[in-house]
C-alpha positions as CSV (number, residue, x, y, z in Angstrom):
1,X,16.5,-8.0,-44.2
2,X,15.3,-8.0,-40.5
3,X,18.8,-6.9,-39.8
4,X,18.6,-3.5,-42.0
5,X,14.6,-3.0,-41.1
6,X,15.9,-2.9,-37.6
7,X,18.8,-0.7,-38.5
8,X,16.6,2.0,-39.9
9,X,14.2,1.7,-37.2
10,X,16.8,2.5,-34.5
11,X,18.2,5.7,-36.7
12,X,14.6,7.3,-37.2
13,X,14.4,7.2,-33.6
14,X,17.1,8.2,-33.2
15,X,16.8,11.2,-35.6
16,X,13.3,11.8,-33.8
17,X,14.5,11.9,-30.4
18,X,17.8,14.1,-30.8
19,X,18.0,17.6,-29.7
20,X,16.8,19.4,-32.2
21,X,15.0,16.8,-34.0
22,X,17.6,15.8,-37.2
23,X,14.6,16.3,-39.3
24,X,16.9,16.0,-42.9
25,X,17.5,12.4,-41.4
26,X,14.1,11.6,-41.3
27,X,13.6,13.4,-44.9
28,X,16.3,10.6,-46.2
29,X,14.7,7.7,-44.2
30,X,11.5,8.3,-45.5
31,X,13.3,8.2,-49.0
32,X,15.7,5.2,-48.7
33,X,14.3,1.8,-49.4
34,X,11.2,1.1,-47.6
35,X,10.7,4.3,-46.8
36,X,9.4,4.8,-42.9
37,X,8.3,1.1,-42.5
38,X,5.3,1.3,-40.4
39,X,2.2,3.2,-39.8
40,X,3.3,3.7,-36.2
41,X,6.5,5.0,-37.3
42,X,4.6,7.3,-40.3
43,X,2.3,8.5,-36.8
44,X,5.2,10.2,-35.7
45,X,7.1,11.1,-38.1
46,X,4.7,12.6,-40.6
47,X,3.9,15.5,-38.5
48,X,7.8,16.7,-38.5
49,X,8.3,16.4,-42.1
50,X,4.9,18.7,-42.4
51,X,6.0,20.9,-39.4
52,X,3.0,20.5,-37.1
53,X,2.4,20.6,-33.5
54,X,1.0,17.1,-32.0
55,X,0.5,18.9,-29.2
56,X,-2.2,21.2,-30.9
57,X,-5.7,20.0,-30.4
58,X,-7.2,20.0,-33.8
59,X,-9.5,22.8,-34.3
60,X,-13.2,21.6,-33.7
61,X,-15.9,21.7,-35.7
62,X,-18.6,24.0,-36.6
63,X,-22.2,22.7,-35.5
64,X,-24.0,23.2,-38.8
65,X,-20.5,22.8,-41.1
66,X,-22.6,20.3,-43.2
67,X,-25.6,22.7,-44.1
68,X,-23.4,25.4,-44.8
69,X,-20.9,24.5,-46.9
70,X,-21.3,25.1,-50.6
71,X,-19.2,21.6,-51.1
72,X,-21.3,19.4,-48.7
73,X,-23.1,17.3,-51.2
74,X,-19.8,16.9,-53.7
75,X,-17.9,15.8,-50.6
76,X,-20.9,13.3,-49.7
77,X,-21.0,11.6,-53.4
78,X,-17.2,11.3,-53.8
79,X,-16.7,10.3,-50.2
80,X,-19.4,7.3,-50.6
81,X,-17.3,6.5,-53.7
82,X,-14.5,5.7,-51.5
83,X,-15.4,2.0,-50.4
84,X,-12.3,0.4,-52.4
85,X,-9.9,3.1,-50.5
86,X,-10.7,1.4,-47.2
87,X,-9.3,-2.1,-46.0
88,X,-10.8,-5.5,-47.5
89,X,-12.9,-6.8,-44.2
90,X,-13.3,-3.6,-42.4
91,X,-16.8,-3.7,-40.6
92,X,-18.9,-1.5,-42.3
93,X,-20.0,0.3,-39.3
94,X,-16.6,1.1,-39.0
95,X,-16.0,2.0,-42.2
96,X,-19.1,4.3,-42.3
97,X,-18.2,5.9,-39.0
98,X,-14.5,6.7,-40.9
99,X,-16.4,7.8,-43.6
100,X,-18.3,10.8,-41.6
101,X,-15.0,11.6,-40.1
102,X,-13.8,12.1,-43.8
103,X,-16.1,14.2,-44.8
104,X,-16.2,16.7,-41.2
105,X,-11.9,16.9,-42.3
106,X,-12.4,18.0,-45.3
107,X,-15.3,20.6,-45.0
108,X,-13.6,21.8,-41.8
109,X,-10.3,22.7,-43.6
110,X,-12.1,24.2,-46.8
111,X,-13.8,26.7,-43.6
112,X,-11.0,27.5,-42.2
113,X,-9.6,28.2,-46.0
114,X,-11.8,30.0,-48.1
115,X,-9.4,30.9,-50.5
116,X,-8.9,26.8,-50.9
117,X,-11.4,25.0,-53.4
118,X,-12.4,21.0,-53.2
119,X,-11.3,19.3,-56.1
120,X,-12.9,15.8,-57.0
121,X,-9.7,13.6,-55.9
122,X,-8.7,15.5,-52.3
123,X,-10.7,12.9,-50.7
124,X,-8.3,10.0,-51.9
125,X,-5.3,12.2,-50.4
126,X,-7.5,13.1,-47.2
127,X,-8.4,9.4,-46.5
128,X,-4.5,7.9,-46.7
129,X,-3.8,10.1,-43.7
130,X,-7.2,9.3,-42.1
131,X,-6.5,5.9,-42.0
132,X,-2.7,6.5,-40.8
133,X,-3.1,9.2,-38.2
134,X,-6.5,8.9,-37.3
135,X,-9.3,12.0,-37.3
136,X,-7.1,14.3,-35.1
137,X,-3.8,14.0,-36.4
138,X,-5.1,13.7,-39.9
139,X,-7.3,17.3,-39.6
140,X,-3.9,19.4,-38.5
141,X,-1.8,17.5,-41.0
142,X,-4.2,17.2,-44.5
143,X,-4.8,21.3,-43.6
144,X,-0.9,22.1,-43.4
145,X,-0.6,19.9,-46.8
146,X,-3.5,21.5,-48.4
147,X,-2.1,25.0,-48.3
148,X,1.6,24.2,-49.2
149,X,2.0,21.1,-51.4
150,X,-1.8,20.4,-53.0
151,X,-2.1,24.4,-53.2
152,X,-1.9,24.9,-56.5
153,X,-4.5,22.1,-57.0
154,X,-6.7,23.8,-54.6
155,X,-7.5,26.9,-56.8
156,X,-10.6,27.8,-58.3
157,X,-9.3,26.8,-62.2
158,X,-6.9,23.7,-62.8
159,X,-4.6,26.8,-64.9
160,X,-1.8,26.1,-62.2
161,X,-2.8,21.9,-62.3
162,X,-2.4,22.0,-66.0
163,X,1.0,23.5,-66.0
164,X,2.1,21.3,-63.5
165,X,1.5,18.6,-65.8
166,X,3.3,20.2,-68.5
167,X,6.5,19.2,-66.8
168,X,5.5,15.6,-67.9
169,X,7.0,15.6,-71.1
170,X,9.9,17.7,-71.1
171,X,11.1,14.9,-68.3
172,X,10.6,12.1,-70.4
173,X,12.4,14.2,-74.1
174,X,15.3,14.5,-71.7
175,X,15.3,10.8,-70.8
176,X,14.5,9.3,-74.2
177,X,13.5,11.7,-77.0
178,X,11.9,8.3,-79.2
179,X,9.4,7.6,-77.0
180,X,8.8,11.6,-76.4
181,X,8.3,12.2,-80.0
182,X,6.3,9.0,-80.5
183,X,3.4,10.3,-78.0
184,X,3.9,13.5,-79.5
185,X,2.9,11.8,-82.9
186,X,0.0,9.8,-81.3
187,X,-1.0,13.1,-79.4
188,X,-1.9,11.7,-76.1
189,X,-1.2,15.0,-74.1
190,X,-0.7,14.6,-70.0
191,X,-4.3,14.2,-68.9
192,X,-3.8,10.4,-68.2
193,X,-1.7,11.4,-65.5
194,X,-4.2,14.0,-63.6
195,X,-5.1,11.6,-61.2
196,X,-1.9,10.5,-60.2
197,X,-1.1,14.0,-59.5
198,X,-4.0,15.5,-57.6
199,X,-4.5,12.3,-55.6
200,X,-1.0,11.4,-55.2
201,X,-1.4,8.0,-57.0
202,X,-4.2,7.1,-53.7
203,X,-6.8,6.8,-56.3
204,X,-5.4,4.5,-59.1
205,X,-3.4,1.8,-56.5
206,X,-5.1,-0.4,-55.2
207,X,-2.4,-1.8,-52.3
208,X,-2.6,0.8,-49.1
209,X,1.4,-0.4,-48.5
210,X,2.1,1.3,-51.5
211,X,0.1,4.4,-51.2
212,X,1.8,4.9,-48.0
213,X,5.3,4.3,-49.5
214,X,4.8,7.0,-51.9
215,X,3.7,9.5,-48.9
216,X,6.8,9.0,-47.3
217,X,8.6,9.5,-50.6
218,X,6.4,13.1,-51.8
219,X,6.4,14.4,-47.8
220,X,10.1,14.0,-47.7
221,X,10.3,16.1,-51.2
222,X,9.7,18.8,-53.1
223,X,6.3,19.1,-54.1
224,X,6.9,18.8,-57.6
225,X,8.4,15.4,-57.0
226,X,4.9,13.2,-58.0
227,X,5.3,14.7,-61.5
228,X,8.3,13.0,-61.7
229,X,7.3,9.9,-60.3
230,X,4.5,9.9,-63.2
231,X,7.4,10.4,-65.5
232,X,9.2,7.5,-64.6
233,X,6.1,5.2,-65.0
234,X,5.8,6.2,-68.1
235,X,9.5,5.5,-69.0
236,X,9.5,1.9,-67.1
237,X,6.9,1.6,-69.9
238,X,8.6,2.5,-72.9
239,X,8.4,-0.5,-74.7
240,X,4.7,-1.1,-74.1
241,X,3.9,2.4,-75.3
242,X,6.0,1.8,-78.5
243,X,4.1,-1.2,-79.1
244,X,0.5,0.8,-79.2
245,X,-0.1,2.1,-82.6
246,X,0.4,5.6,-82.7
247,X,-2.8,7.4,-81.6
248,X,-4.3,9.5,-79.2
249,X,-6.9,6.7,-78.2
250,X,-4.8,3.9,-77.9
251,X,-1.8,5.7,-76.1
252,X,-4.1,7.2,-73.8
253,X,-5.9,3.5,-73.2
254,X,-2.4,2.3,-72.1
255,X,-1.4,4.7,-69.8
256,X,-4.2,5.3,-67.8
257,X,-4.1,1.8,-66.8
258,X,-1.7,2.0,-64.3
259,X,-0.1,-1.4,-63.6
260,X,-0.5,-2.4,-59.6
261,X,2.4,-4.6,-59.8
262,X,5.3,-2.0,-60.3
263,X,9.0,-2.4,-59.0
264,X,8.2,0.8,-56.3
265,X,11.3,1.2,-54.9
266,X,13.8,1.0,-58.4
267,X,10.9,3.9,-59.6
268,X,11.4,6.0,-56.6
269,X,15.1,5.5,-56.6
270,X,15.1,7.0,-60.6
271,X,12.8,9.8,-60.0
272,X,15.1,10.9,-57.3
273,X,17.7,11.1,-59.6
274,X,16.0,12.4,-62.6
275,X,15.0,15.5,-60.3
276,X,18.9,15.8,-59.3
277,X,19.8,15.6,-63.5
278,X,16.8,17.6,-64.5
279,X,15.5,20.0,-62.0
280,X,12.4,21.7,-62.7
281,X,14.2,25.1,-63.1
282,X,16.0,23.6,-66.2
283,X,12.5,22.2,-67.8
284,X,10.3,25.7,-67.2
285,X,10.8,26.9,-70.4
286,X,9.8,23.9,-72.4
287,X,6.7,23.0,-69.9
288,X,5.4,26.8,-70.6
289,X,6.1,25.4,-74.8
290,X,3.9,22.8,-74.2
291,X,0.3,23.4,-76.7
292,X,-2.1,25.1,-75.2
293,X,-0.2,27.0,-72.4
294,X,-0.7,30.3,-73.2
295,X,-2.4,31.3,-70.0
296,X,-1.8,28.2,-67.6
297,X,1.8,28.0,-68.0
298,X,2.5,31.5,-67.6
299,X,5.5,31.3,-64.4
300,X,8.4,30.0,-64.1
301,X,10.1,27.7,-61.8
302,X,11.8,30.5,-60.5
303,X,8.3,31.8,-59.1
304,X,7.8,29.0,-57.3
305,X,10.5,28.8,-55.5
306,X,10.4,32.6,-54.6
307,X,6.8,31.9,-53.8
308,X,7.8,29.1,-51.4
309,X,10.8,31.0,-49.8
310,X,8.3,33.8,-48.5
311,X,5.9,31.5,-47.1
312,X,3.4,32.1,-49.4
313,X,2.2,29.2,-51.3
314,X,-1.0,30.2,-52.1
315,X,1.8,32.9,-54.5
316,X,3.1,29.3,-55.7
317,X,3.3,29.2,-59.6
318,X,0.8,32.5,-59.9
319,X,3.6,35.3,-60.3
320,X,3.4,35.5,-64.5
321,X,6.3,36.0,-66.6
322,X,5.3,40.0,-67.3
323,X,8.4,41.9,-65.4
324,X,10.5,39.1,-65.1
325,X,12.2,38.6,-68.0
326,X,13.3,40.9,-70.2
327,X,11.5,40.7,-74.0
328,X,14.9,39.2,-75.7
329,X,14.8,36.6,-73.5
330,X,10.6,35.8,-73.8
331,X,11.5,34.9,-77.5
332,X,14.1,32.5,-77.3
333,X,13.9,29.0,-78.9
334,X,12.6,26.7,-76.1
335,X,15.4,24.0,-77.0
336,X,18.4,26.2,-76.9
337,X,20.1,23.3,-76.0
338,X,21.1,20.2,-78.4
339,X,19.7,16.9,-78.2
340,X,22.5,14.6,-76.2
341,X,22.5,10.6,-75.5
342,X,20.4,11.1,-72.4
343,X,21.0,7.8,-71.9
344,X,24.6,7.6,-71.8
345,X,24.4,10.8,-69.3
346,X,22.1,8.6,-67.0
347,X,24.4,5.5,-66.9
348,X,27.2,7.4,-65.8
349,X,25.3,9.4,-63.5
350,X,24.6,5.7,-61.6
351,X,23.2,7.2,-58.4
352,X,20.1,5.7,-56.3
353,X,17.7,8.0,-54.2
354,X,18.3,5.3,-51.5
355,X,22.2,6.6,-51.2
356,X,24.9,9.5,-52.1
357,X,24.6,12.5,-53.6
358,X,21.0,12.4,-55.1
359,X,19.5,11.6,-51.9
360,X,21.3,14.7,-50.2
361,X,20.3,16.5,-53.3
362,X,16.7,15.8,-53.0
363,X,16.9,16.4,-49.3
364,X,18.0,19.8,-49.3
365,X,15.6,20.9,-52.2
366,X,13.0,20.0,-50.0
367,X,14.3,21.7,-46.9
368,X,15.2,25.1,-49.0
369,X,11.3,24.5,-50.2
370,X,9.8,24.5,-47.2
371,X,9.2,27.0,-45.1
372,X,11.8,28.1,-42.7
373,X,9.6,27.2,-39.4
374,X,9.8,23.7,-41.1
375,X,12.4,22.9,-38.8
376,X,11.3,24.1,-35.7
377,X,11.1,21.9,-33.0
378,X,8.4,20.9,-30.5
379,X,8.7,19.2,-27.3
């Protein structure tokens, strides 16, 4: 084990000090098992998978930030909610001093943004790289984040939010249509899994190592990859779902109760490939199906990516059907294609995220993603 750990660590250097930095190396690091190993390592590294400038100063803040923002006291309460998101033992007048830094990040980006709006849950995602990077680091990085990956749950409704979680079940029919149709029947819907999404999973686990595992694993992906993630949970639980009678409260009971004690790295390794077998472009036209749609789920996949390819990802998941399709196609059956052994399909399939092909593949969907200063290089 020391032997690999040492391994990795001597090829993320080296993919961090080449010329240009091999930044798809560190994109499959962060990935593989373990992901980037220590906060030291995530110190450096996070900024070049986000495509920021540690050489930038952090912009500074504005002298009366607190009495004008419109957020201020929403911030405050959630932000002194936070106590459990900080190490066990940590002096509290360091944890209080952390806890002002918190808040001056987060009103300082929603200033420079206006067009971005605080959601309760940005401070859990905020925090994790407060207590990685530290305030500076953390300011330029949470900012870059905030209007590319967390955009669409930054805008004024949770329309684009809700259709993200609409992928949810489309990934788990492909997977295994039983347990599909069975929380169909007990008519849980997705909303057990908003807080996974919008904090990353910071909020509902309770171990900072694993937190900080999953970073690496969403920074190094596509920003629908957390969606996928919630997917598998909900697969690794099949049996424990099928158990619960079938209704909405009990089903929902379950689910929300996220275990702590989850095998981390065999879930990221089958998320990985689930987003290689089912990309999101293949599952648009059922997650636009899903009940209650009709004006949240109103883009495609195809948007998205468009969105993302011109930079623009406050465009991400906003550009509506209307124009793009012509009306033939608008009124096909949402399962044009038949039911299959899903299973059978993902034993032969047999690939890990940590290896191969569905690394790679997952790799280069996040590079075509981002935008194309993403690999620029700083000295």
């Amino acid at each position: 084990f020391n032997g690999k750990r040492k391994k990795k660590v001597a090829e993320i250097y080296q993919a961090l000090n080449s010329e240009p930095t091999d930044v798809a190396a560190l994109r499959r690091m962060a990935i593989s098992e373990g992901g980037l190993l220590t906060d030291e390592i995530r110190r450096k590294v996070w900024p070049k998978l986000l495509n920021v400038n540690t050489n930038d100063p952090p912009p500074i803040s504005g002298e009366n930030l607190r009495e004008m923002s419109k957020d201020y006291q929403q911030v405050l309460l959630d932000v002194r909610r936070s106590l459990r998101r900080f190490p066990p033992g940590m002096p509290e007048e360091q944890r209080e001093g952390l806890q002002e830094e918190l808040i001056d990040i987060i009103l300082l980006i929603l200033e420079r943004n206006p067009q971005l709006h605080y959601y309760q849950g940005y401070h859990d995602i905020v925090v994790t790289f407060l207590l990685v990077l530290g305030e500076r680091l953390a300011t330029s990085l949470v900012e870059k984040l905030s209007t590319h990956h967390l955009r669409d749950f930054m805008d004024p409704t949770m329309d684009n939010t809700k259709h993200i979680l609409n992928y949810l079940m489309p990934i788990i029919d492909q997977v295994n249509p039983e347990l599909h149709d069975f929380m169909q029947s007990a008519e849980v819907g997705t909303i057990f899994a908003l807080s996974w999404l919008i904090t990353w999973f910071g909020h509902v686990l309770s171990d900072f190592r694993h937190v900080v595992r999953l970073y690496d694993f969403f920074l190094a992906c596509h920003p629908l990859m957390p969606i996928y993630f919630a997917a598998v949970i909900v697969l690794y639980r099949e049996q424990e779902v099928l158990d619960c009678d079938c209704d909405m409260a009990s089903v929902h009971h379950l689910l929300s109760q996220i275990p702590q004690d989850l095998p981390y790295e065999t879930l990221i390794s089958r998320a990985g490939d689930l987003f290689v077998q089912f990309p999101p472009s293949e599952l648009a036209r059922e997650a636009a199906a899903q009940p209650q749609t009709e004006k949240t789920a109103a883009s495609t996949f195809k948007d998205f990516e468009l969105a993302s390819a011109q930079q623009r990802p406050d465009m991400v998941l906003r550009q509506r059907f209307r124009g793009l399709l012509r009306p033939d196609e608008r009124t096909k059956d949402v399962l044009t294609k038949p039911r299959t052994n899903r299973f059978v399909k993902l034993a032969v399939m047999g690939l890990t995220v940590a290896l191969g092909a569905a690394a790679l593949a997952v790799v280069k969907s996040a590079l075509e993603w981002a935008p194309k200063f993403q690999l620029q290089l700083f000295p």
